[in-house]
C-alpha positions as CSV (number, residue, x, y, z in Angstrom):
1,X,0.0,0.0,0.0
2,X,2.8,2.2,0.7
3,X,4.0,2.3,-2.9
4,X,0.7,2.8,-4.3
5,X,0.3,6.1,-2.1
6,X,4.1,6.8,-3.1
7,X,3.4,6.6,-7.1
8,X,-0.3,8.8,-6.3
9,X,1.4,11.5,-4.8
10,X,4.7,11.4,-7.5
11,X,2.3,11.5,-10.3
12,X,0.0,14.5,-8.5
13,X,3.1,16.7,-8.6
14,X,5.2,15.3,-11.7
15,X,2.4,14.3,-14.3
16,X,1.0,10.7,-15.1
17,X,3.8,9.1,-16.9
18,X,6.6,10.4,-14.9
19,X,5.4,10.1,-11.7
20,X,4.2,6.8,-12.1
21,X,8.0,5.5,-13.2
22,X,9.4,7.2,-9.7
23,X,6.8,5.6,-7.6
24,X,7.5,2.0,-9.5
25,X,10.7,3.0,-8.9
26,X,10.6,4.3,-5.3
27,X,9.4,0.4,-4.8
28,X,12.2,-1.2,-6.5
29,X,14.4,0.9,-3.9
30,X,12.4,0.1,-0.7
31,X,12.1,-4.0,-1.4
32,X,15.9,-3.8,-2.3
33,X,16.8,-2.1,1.1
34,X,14.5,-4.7,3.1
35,X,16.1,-7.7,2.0
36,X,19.3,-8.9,2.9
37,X,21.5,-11.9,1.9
38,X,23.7,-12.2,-1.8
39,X,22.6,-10.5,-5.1
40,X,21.1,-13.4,-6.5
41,X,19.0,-13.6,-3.1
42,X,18.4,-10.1,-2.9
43,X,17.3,-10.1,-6.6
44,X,15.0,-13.4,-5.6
45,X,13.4,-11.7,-3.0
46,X,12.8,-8.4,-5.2
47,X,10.4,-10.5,-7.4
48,X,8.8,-12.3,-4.6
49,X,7.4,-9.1,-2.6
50,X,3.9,-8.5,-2.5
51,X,4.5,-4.7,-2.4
52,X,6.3,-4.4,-5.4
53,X,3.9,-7.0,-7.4
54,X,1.4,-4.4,-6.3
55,X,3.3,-1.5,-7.5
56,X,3.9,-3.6,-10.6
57,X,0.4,-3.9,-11.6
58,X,-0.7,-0.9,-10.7
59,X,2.2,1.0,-12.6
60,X,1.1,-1.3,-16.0
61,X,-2.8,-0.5,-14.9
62,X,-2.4,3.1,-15.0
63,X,-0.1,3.1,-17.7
64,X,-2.5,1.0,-20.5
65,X,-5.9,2.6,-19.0
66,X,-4.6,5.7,-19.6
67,X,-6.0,7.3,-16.6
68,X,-3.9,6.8,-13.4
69,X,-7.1,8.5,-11.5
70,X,-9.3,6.3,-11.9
71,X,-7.1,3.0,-11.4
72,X,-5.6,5.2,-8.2
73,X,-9.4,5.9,-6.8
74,X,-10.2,2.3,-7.7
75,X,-7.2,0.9,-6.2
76,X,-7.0,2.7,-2.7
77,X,-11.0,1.7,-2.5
78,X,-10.1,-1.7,-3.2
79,X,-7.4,-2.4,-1.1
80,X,-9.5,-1.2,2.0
81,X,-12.0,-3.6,1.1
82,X,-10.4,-6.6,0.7
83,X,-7.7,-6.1,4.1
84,X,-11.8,-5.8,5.9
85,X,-12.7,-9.2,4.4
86,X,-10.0,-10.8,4.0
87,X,-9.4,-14.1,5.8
88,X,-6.3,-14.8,8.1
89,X,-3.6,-16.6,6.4
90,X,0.4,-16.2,5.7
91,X,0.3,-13.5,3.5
92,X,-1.9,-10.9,5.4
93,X,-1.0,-8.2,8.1
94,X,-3.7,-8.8,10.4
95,X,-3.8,-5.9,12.9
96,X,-6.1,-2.8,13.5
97,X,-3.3,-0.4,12.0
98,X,-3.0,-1.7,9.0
99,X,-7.1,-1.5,8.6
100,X,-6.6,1.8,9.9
101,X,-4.5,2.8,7.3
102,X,-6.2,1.2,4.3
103,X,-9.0,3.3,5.6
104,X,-7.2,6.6,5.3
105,X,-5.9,5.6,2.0
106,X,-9.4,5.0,0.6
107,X,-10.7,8.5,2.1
108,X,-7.8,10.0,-0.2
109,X,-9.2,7.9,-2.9
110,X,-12.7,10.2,-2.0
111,X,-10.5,12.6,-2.0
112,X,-8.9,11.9,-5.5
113,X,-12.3,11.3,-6.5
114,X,-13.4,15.0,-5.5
115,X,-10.0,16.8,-7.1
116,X,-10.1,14.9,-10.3
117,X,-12.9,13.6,-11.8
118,X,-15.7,15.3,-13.7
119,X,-18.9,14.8,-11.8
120,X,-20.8,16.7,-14.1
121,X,-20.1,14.3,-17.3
122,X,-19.5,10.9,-14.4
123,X,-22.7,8.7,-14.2
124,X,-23.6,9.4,-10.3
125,X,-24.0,5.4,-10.0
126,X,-20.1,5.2,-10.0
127,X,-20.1,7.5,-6.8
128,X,-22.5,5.2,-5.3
129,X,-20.5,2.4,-6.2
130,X,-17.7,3.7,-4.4
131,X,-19.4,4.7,-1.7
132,X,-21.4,1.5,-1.4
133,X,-17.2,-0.3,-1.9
134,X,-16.4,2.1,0.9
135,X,-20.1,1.2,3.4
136,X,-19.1,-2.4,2.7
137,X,-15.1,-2.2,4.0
138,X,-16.0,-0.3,7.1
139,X,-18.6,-2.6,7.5
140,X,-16.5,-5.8,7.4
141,X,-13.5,-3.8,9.3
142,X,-16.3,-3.1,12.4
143,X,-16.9,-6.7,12.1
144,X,-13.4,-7.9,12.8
145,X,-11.6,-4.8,14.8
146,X,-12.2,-6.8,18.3
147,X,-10.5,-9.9,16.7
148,X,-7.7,-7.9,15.7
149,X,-4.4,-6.8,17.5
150,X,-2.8,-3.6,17.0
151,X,0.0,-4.7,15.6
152,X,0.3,-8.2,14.1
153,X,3.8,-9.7,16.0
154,X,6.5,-7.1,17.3
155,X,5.9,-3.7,16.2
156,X,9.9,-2.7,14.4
157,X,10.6,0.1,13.8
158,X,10.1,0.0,9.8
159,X,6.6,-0.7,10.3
160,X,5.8,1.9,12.2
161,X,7.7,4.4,10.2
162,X,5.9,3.0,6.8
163,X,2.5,3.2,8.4
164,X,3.1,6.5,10.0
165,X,4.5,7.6,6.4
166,X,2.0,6.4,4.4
167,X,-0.7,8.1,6.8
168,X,1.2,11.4,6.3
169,X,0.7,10.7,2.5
170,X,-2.7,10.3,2.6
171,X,-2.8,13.4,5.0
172,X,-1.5,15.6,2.4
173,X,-3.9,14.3,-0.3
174,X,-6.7,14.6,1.7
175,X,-5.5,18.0,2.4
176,X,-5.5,19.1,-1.2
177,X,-8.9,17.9,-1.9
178,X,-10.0,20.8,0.0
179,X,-7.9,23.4,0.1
């Protein structure tokens, strides 16, 4: 999630093409500085990381659509949704910040939404989809926040700075929505 936000606020300030590349980019660097170990198992580990898969297809999403808004609003919304309902297993972060953080980063979908998209040409059933996308996450997240630690294992030190980060991101989008 935290490249995603990266490569939304890159391309708000350096255009679509442009800021999408530094946000794929700004992935590469921050799965390469996680890992440790040889190249070849540094390079191994690159391809393997959920983060950067993510950054991946969202990059080529934006990229073919031709409209990193609408993949960026759908995305954020998305996310949120599916961390509320998704099931444990191996591959999830299961803890109340992480929710809470999808959470913001789907308000500065709204937010995207609000700056840069035509609602007078937009069918308004696609802001009741999202909306209804949005009902439906905070519904499942209510559903599961007792169940859920606040952080899922030891809290480090990374994880906190990434989640404080990427809620500073969202922050600042949010914050040009309405200023």
């Amino acid at each position: 999630m935290d490249s995603i936000v990266v490569a939304v606020v890159a391309t708000m300030v350096l255009g679509a093409p442009q800021g999408i590349f530094v946000g794929l980019a700004a992935a590469v660097i921050a799965a390469a500085v996680r890992l440790r170990g040889t190249l070849r198992e540094r390079t191994l580990g690159i391809l393997g990381m959920g983060s950067l898969q993510a950054s991946v297809a969202f990059s080529l999403a934006a990229l073919a659509l031709d409209d990193w808004a609408t993949v960026a609003i759908v995305w954020l919304l998305a996310a949120f949704l599916l961390a509320a309902w998704r099931g444990p297993g191996a591959a999830t972060r299961r803890d109340r910040w992480g929710l809470v953080v999808r959470f913001v980063a789907a308000l500065a979908g709204f937010a995207l939404a609000r700056l840069l998209v035509d609602w007078v040409t937009t069918p308004t059933a696609a802001w009741l989809v999202a909306v209804a996308l949005l009902a439906s996450g905070v519904f499942g997240a209510t559903l599961r926040w007792s169940a859920l630690p606040w952080f899922a294992g030891t809290p480090s030190r990374a994880r906190t700075l990434g989640l404080v980060a990427n809620l500073a991101s969202c922050a600042l989008i949010i914050a040009l929505a309405f200023v």
